[in-house]
DODRENMAR-725942 format. One record per residue (C-alpha): x, y, z; residue number from 0. Coordinates in nm, 3 decimals, m for minus. Layout:
REC; X; Y; Z; NUM
...
END
This chain:
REC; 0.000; 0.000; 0.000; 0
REC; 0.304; 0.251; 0.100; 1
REC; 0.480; 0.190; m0.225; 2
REC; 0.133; 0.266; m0.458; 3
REC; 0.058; 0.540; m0.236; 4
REC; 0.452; 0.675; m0.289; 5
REC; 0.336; 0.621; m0.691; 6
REC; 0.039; 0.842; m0.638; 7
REC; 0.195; 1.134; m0.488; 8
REC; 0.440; 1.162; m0.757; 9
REC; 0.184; 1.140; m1.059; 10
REC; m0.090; 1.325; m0.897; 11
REC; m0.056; 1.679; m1.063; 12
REC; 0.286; 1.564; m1.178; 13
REC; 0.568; 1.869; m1.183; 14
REC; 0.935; 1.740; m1.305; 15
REC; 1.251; 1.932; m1.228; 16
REC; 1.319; 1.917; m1.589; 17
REC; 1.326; 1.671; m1.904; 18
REC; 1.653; 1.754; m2.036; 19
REC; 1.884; 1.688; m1.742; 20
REC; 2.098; 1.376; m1.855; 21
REC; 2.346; 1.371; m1.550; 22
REC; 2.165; 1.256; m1.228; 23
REC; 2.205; 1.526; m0.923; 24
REC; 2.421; 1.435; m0.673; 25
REC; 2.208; 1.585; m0.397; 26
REC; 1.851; 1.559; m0.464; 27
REC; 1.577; 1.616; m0.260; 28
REC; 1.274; 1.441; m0.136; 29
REC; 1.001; 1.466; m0.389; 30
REC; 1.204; 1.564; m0.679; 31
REC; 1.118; 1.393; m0.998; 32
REC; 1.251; 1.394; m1.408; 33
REC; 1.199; 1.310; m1.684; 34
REC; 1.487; 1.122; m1.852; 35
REC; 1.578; 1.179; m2.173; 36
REC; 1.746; 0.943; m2.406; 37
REC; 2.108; 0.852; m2.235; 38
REC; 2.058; 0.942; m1.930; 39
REC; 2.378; 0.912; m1.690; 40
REC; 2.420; 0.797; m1.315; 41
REC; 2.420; 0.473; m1.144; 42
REC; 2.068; 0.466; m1.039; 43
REC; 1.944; 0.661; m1.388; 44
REC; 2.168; 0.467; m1.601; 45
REC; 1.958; 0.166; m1.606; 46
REC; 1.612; 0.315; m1.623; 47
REC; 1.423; 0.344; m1.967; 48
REC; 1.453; 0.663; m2.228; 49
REC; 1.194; 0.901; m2.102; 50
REC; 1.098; 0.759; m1.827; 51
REC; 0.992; 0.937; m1.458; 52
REC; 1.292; 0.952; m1.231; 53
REC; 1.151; 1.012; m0.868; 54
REC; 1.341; 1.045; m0.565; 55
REC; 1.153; 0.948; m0.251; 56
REC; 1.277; 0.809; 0.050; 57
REC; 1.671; 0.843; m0.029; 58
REC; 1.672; 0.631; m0.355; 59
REC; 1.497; 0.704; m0.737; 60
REC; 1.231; 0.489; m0.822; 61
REC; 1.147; 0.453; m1.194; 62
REC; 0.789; 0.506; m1.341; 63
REC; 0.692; 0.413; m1.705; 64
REC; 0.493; 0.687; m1.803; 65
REC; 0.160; 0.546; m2.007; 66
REC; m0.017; 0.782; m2.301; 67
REC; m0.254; 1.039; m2.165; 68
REC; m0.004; 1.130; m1.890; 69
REC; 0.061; 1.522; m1.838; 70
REC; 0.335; 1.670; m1.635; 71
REC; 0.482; 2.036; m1.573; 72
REC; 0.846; 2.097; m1.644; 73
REC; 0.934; 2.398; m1.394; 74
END
C-alpha cells in the first residue's frame, strides 16, 4: 500500500525538475522527480528506460513508465 501510495503522490498533478537533465544530481531532494531523456547518466538513472519518470523518494529514485494520456509540468 506505501509503495502505490509513494506512486500516487508523484503522478498526482505531476511537476518534473526538468526533461533535459541527462546527468543525475548528486544531492537531490525528497520529492524531486525527471523526466529522462534518451542517455541518461548515473548509477541509479543509467539503467532506467529513455523518457521515463525519475523520482526520488525516500533516499533512492524509483522509476515510473509513463503510459499515453499522462501530463506533467516541467518547472
Amino acid at each position: 500500500v506505501n509503495e502505490a501510495l509513494r506512486k500516487l503522490d508523484a503522478l498526482v498533478q505531476l511537476a518534473v525538475v526538468s526533461a533535459t537533465t541527462s546527468a543525475q544530481p548528486g544531492s537531490p531532494t525528497d520529492g524531486q522527480a525527471y523526466i529522462l531523456p534518451a542517455g541518461a547518466t548515473g548509477a541509479a538513472w543509467g539503467p532506467m528506460a529513455d523518457h521515463a519518470i525519475a523520482y526520488y523518494v525516500d533516499g533512492a529514485w524509483q522509476e515510473i513508465t509513463p503510459r499515453e494520456g499522462f501530463t506533467a509540468f516541467v518547472k
